[in-house]
C-alpha positions in Angstrom: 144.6 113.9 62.9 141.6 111.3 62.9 138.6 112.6 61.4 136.7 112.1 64.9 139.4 114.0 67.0 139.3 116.7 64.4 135.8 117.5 64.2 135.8 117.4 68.3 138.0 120.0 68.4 136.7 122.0 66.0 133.7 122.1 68.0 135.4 123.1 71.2 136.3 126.3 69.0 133.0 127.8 68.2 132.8 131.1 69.3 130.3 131.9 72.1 127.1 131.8 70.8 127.5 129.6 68.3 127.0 125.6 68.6 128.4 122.7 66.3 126.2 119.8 66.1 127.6 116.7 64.0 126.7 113.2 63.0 129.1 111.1 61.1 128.3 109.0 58.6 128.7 105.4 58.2 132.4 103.9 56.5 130.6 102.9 53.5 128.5 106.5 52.9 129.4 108.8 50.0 130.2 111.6 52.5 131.5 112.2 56.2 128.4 113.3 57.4 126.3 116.0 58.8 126.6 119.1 60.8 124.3 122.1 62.1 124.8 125.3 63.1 123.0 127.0 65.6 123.4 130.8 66.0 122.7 132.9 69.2 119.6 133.9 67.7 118.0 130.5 67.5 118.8 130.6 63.5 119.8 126.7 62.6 121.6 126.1 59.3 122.3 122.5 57.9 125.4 120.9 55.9 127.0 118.2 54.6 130.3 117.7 56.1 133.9 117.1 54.6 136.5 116.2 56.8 140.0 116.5 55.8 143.2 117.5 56.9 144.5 119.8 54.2 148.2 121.3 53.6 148.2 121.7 49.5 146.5 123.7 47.0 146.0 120.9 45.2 143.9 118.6 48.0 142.0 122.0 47.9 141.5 121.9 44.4 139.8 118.3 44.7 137.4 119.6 47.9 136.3 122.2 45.5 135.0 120.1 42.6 133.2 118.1 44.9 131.8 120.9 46.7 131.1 123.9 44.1 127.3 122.1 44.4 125.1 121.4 47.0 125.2 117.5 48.5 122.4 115.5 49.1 120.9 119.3 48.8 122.6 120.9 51.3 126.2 123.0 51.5 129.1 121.4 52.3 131.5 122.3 55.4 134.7 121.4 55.1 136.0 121.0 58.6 139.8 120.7 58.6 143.0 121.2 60.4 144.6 124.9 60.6 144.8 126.4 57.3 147.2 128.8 56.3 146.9 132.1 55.0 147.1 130.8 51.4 145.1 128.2 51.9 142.3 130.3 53.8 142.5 132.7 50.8 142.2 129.8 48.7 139.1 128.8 50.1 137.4 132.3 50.2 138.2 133.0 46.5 136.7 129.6 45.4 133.4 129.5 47.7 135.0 126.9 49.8 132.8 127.4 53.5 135.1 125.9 56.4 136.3 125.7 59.7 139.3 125.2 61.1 140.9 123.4 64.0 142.1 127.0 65.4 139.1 128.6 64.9 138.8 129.9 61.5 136.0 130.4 59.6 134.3 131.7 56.5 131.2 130.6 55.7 128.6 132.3 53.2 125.3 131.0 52.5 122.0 132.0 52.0 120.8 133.3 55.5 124.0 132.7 57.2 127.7 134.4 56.8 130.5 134.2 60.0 134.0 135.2 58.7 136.8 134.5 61.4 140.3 135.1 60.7 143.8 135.3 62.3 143.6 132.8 64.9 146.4 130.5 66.0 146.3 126.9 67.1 147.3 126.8 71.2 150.4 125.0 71.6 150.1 122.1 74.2 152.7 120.3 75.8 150.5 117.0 76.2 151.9 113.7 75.3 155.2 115.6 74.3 156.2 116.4 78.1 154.9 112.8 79.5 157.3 110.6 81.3 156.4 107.4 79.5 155.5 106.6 76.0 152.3 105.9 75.2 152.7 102.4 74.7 154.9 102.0 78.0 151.7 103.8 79.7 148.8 101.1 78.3 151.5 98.0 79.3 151.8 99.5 82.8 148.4 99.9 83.1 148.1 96.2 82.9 150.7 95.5 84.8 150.4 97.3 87.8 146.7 96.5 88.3 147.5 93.0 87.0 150.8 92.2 89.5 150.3 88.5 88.4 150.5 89.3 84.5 154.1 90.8 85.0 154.9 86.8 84.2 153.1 85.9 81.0 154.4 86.0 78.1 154.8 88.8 75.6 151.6 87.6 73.5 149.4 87.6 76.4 150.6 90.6 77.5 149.6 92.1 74.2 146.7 90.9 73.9 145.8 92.5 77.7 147.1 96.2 76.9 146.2 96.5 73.4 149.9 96.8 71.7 151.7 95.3 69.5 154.3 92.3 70.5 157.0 94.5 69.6 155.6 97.3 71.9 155.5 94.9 74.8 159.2 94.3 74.4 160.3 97.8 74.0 158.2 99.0 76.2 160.1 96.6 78.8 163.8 97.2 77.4 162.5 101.2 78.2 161.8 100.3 82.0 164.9 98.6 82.3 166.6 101.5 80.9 164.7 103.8 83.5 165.6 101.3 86.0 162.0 100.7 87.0 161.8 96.9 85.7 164.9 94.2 86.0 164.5 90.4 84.6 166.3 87.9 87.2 166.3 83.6 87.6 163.0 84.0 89.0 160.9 86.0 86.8 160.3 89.8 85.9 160.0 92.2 88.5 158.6 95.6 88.8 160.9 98.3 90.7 158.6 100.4 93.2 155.2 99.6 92.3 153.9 101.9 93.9 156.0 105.2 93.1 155.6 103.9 88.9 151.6 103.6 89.8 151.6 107.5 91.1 153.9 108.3 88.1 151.2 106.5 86.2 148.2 108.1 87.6 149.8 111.5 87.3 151.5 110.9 84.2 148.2 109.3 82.4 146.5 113.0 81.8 149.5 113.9 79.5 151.2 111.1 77.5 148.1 108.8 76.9 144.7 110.2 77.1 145.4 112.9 74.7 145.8 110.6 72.1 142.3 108.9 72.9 139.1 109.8 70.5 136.6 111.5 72.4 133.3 113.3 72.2 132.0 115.6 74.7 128.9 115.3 75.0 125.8 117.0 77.3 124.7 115.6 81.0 122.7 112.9 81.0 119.2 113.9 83.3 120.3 111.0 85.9 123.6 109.9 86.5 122.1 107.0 88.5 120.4 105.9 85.7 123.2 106.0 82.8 123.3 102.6 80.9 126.5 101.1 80.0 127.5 98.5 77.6 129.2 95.1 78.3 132.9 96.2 78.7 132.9 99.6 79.2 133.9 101.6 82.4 132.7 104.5 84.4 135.8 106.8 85.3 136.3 110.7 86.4 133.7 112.2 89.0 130.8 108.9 87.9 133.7 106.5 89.2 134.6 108.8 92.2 130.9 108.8 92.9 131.0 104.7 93.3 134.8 104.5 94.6 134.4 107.2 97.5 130.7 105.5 98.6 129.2 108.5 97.7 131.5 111.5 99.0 131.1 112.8 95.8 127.9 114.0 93.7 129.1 113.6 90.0 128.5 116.9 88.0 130.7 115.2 85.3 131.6 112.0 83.9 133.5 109.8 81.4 132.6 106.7 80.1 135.6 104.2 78.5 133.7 102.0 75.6 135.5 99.6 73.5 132.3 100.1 70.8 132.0 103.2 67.8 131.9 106.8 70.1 129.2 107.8 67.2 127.2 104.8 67.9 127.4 105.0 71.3 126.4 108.4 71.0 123.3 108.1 69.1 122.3 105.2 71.6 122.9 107.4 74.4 120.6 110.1 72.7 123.1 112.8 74.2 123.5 116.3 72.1 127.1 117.2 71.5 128.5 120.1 74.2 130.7 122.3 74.8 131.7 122.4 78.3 132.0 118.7 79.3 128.8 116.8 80.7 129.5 113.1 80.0 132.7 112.3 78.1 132.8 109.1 76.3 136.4 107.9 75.4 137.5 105.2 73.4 139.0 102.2 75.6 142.9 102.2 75.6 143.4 98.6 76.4 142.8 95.4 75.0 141.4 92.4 76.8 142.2 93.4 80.4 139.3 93.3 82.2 139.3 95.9 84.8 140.0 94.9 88.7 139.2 97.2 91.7 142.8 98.8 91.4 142.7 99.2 87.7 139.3 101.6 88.0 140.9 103.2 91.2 143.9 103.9 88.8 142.4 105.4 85.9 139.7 107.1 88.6 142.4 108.9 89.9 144.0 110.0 86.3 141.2 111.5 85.6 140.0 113.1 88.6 143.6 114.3 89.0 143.8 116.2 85.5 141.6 119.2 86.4 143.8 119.6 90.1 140.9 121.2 92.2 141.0 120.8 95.4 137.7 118.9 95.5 139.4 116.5 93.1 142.4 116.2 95.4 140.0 115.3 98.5 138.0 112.5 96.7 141.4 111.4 95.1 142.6 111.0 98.5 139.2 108.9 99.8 139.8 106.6 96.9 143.7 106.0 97.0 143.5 105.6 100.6 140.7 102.8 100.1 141.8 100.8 96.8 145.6 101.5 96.6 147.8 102.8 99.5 149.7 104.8 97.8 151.9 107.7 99.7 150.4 111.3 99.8 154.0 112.2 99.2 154.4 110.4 95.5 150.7 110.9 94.5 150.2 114.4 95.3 153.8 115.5 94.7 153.7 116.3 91.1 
């Protein structure tokens, strides 16, 4: 797991009461970075972070002669996937303080100890259970907001959904499979555009956006006023805000940047959170630039993932609006 996606989700496990606050360090910095811990009672305890994903004694062994001192004066958290009972024991028997990706935790330092044990990981079905592959998903993205790429040829289309060249081509010899794609004399063509795009839209919560880096980060004080970058997107309720001319009040939102999360964090000047605020998500394509049906399309795969009824309403201003698309095959899955 990717150092950013790990330390996310480790965050999302605190136990009430107590908040994860990170900041990564730069690729070329002698350690991952740095993290606080805030108790209930207002107590705040720094540390320098290790990140690794661990599933030896021996990769154990190294975090512990790098961490049996203080760093840059402070303790060092080790923030890692789920460790077994071994390798918990491990750590608790050689002063190792961490936190795993399920929730456990044994820390023990001067003014602060939390000991958290037995937890499992949740099992998911996301991305396993998805109709399309993930790279099928980001060239259908680009194709079905795009009709006129379907044509191009397999570099540009590459280049537009951010995969590889051999991606694009099995990502088409997968539709033809599925019957939704068939090449004739006169060019490529797309079977039921609009029954893949609802398959996409309802489809793109579980095969592709699980595999995104995200943080989650706290609301911003005025949505109206929320700067973004040169290529990034609004999606989720900020887009439905715009899309539905203003049906919606956003009381979330997402940001898609192509730029670092971290840095876009720290220009943002947004605290890590919880519960989500403002989600920024790193971009899944490559040089597309989004139309009015690509943001309606990934507008509504976001908006569609949490499946509340006011979701469903402004999901049905926007389709209605920006892509036509049968209540029967959106709202049928």
């Amino acid at each position: 797991m990717r150092p950013q996606r790990l330390i996310t989700k480790v965050a999302d496990t605190m136990p009430p009461g107590i908040l994860l606050e990170y900041e990564l360090a730069q690729e070329d910095d002698d350690t991952d970075g740095r993290v606080t811990l805030t108790t209930a009672g207002g107590g705040r305890k720094n540390f320098t972070l290790e990140i690794k994903t661990v599933h030896r004694i021996e990769t154990l062994a190294g975090i512990e002669r790098r961490t049996n001192q203080s760093v840059n004066g402070l303790p060092v958290l080790l923030i890692c996937n789920r460790l077994s009972p071994p390798l918990a024991d491990y750590c608790m028997q050689n002063r190792i303080n961490f936190i795993d990706s399920a929730g456990n935790a044994h820390i023990d330092v001067p003014g602060l100890c939390i000991i958290i044990q037995g937890k499992q990981e949740e099992k998911t079905n996301v991305a396993v259970g998805g109709i399309f592959p993930e790279g099928v998903m980001k060239l259908l993205f680009v194709l079905l907001s795009e009709p006129d790429a379907l044509n191009k040829t397999y570099r540009q289309l590459a280049e537009l959904s951010g995969i590889s060249l051999g991606m694009v081509s099995k990502a088409f010899d997968i539709l033809e499979q599925r019957r939704h794609y068939r090449k004739a004399k006169t060019g490529r063509r797309l079977i039921d555009t609009d029954g893949l795009s609802a398959m996409w839209i309802n489809d793109y919560a579980r095969s592709l956006k699980p595999r995104l880096d995200l943080l989650t980060l706290e609301a911003p004080s005025s949505w109206e006023h929320l700067p973004l970058e040169t290529g990034e997107y609004a999606s989720g309720e900020l887009a439905a805000a715009s899309l539905s001319g203003g049906y919606l009040v956003p009381v979330t939102g997402i940001i898609y940047t192509p730029y670092s999360l971290v840095e876009r964090r720290n220009r943002l000047a947004l605290r890590p959170a919880r519960e989500p605020g403002l989600q920024i998500i790193a971009s899944f394509w490559g040089a597309l630039t989004l139309n009015s049906r690509a943001k309606a399309m990934l507008c509504l795969g976001d908006l569609l993932d949490g499946g509340d009824d006011r979701s469903r309403e402004v999901a049905r201003i926007i389709n209605d609006k920006y892509l036509n698309l049968k209540d029967s095959a959106l709202f049928s899955y």
